[in-house]
C-alpha positions as a Markdown table, in Angstrom:
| # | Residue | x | y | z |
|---|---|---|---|---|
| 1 | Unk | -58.0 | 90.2 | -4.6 |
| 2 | Unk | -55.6 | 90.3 | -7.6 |
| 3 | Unk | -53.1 | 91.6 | -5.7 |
| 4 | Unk | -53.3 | 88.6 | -3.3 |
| 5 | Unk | -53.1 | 86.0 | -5.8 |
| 6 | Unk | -49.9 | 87.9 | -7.4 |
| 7 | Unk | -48.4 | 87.8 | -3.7 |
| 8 | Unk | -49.6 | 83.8 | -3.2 |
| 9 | Unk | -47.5 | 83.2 | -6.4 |
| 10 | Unk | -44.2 | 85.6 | -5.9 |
| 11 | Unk | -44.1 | 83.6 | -2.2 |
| 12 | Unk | -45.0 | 80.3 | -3.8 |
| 13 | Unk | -42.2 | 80.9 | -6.1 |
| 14 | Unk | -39.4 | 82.3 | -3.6 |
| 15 | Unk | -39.9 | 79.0 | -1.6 |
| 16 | Unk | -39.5 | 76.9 | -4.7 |
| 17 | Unk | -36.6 | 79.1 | -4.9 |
| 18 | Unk | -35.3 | 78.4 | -1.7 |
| 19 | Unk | -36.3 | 74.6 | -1.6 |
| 20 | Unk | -33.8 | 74.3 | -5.1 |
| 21 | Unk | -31.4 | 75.8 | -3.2 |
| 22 | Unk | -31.5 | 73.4 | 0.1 |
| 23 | Unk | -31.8 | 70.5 | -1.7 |
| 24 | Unk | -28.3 | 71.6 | -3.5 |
| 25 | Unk | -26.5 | 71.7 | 0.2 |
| 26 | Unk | -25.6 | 69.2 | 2.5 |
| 27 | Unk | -26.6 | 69.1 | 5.8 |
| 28 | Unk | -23.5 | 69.7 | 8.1 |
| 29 | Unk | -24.7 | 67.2 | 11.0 |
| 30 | Unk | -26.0 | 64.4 | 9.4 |
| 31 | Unk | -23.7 | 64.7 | 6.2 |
| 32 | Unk | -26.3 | 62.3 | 4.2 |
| 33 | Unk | -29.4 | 64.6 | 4.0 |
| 34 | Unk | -29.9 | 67.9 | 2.3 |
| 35 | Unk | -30.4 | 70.5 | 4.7 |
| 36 | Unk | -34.1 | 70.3 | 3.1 |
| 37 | Unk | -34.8 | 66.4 | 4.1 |
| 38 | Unk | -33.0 | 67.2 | 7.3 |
| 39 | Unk | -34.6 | 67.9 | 10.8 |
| 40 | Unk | -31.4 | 69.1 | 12.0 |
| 41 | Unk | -30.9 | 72.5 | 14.4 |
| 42 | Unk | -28.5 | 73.5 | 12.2 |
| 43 | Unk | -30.3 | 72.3 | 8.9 |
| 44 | Unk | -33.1 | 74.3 | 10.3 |
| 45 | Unk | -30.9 | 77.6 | 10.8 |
| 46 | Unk | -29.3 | 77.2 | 7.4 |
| 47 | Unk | -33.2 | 76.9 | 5.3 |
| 48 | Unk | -34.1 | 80.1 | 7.7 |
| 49 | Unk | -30.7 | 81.4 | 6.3 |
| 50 | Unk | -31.3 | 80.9 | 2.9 |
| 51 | Unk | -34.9 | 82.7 | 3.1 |
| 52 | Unk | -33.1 | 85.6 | 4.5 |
| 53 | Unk | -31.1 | 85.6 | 2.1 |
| 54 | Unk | -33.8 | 85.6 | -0.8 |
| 55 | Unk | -35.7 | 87.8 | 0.9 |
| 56 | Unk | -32.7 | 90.4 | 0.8 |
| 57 | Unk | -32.6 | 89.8 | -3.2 |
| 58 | Unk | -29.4 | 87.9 | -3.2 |
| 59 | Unk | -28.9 | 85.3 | -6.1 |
| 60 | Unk | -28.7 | 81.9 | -5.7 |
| 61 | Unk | -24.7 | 82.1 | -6.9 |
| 62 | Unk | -24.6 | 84.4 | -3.8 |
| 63 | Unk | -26.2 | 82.8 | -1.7 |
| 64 | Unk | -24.1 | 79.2 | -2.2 |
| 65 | Unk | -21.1 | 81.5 | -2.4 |
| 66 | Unk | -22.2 | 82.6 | 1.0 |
| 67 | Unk | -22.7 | 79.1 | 2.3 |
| 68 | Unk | -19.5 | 77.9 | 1.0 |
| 69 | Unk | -17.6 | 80.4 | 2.6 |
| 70 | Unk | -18.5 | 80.1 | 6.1 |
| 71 | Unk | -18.8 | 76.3 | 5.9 |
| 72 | Unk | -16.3 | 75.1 | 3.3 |
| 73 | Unk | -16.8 | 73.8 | 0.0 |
| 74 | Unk | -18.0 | 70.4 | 1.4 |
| 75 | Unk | -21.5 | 72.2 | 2.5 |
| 76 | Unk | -22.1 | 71.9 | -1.5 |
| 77 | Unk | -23.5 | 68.5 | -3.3 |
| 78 | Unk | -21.4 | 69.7 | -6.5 |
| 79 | Unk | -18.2 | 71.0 | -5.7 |
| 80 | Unk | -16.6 | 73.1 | -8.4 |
| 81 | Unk | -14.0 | 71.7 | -10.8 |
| 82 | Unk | -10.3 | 72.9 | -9.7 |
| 83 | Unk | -7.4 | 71.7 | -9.2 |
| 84 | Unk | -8.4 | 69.8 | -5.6 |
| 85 | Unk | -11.8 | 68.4 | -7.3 |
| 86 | Unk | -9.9 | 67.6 | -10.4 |
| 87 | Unk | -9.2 | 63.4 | -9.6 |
| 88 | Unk | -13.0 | 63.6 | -8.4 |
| 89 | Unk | -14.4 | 64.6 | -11.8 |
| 90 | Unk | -12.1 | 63.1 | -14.1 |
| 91 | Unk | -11.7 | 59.7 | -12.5 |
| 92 | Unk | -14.5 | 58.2 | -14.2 |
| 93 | Unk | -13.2 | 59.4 | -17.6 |
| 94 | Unk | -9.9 | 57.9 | -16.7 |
| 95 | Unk | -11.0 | 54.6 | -15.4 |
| 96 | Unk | -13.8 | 54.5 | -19.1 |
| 97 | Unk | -11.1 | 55.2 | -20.9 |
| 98 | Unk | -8.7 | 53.1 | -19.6 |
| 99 | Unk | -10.4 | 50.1 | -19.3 |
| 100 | Unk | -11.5 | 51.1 | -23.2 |
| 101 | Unk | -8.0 | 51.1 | -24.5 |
| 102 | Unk | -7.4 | 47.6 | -22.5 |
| 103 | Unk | -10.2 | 46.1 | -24.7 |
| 104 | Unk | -9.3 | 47.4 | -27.6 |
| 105 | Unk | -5.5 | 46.0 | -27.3 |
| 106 | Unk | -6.8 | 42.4 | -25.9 |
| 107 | Unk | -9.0 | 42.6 | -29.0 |
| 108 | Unk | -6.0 | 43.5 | -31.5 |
| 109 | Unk | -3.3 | 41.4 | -29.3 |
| 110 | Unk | -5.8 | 38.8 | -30.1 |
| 111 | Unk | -6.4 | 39.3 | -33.5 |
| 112 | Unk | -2.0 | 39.0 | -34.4 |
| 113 | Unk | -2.1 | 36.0 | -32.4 |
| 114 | Unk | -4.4 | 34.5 | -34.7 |
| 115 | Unk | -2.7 | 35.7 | -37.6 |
| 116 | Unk | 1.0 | 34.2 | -36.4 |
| 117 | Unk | -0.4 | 31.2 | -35.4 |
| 118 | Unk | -2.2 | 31.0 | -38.9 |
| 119 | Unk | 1.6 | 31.4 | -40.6 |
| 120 | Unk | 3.0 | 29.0 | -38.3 |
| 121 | Unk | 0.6 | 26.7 | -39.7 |
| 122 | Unk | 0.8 | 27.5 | -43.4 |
| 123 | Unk | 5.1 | 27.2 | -42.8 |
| 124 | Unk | 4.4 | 24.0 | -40.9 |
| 125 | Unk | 4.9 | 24.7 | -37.6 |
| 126 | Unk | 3.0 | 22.4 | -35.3 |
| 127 | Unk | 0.3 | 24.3 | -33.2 |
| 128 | Unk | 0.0 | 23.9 | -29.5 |
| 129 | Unk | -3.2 | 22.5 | -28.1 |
| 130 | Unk | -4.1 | 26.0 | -26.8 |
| 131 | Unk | -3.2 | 27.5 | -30.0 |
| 132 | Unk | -5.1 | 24.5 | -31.5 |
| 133 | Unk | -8.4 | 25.9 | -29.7 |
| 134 | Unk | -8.1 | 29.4 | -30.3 |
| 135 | Unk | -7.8 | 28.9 | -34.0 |
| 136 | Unk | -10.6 | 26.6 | -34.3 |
| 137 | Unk | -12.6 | 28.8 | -31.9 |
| 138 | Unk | -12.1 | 31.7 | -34.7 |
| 139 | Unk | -12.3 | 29.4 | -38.1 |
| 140 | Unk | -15.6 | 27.6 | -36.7 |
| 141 | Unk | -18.5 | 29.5 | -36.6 |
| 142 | Unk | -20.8 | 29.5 | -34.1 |
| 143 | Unk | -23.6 | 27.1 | -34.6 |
| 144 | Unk | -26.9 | 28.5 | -34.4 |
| 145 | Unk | -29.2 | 29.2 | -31.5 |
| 146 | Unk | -32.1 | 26.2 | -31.0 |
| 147 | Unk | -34.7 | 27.0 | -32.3 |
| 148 | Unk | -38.3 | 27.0 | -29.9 |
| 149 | Unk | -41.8 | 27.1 | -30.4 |
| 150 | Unk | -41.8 | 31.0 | -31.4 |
| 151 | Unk | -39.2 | 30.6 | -34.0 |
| 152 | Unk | -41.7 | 27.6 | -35.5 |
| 153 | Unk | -44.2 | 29.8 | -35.1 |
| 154 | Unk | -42.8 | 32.7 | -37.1 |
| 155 | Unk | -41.5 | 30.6 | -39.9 |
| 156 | Unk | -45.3 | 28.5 | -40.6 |
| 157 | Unk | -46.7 | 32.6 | -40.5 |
| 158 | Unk | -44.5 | 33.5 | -43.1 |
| 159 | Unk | -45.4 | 31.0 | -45.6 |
């Protein structure tokens, strides 16, 4: 009986195996699904595959290196970083970062503006209505947010 539940596990655990694996490769028919969500012929062939493959004691680095040799890299949800994947992986860095550093100099471009307009106007110089806002806009602060019932509320509790 032991010997039954140690065999129920090692199978329970081989197809947890192999479902890791098929939800990790796309279906080459439908192109959407994992060949595990997929009802595909060839989806079907390529989960029978992979048990095989298990079965035979490959690893699962074999086994996807397997996969992506006789169907191309795109049979993978995570292709491998090289120099063709390269603008896949790093775009997002490059677009963060980019869009980073243009905040960062509006914020600074910003900032000098104030202070030349701020020396125009100790020299002088008359400001421009725009300039005339933007100065104002940095010299005044904000007025306070209204205050509601909860804010009442908190105040009269801390008496």
């Amino acid at each position: 009986m032991e010997k039954t539940d140690e065999e129920r596990k090692k199978a329970q655990m081989l197809d947890a195996r192999a479902r890791n694996i098929s939800h990790n490769v796309r279906c080459t028919e439908c192109g959407s699904q994992s060949i595990e969500d997929s009802q595909a012929d060839i989806a079907i062939l390529l989960r029978q595959l992979i048990r095989d493959e298990i079965g035979a004691g490959k690893t699962d680095k074999e086994i996807y290196n397997k996969l992506e040799d006789e169907f191309g890299e795109t049979v993978l949800y995570a292709p491998k970083f090289d120099l063709q994947t390269a603008a896949l992986w790093l775009t997002p860095v490059i677009i963060a970062g980019g869009t980073a550093a243009g905040l960062v100099y509006q914020k600074h471009r910003q900032r000098k503006n104030v202070d030349i307009m701020a020396l125009n106007l100790i020299r002088g110089v008359p400001l421009t209505p725009k300039e005339r806002v933007t100065i104002l806009d940095v010299l005044i602060p904000p007025s306070p947010p209204p205050q509601g019932v909860a804010s009442r509320l908190r105040r009269w509790l801390n008496r």
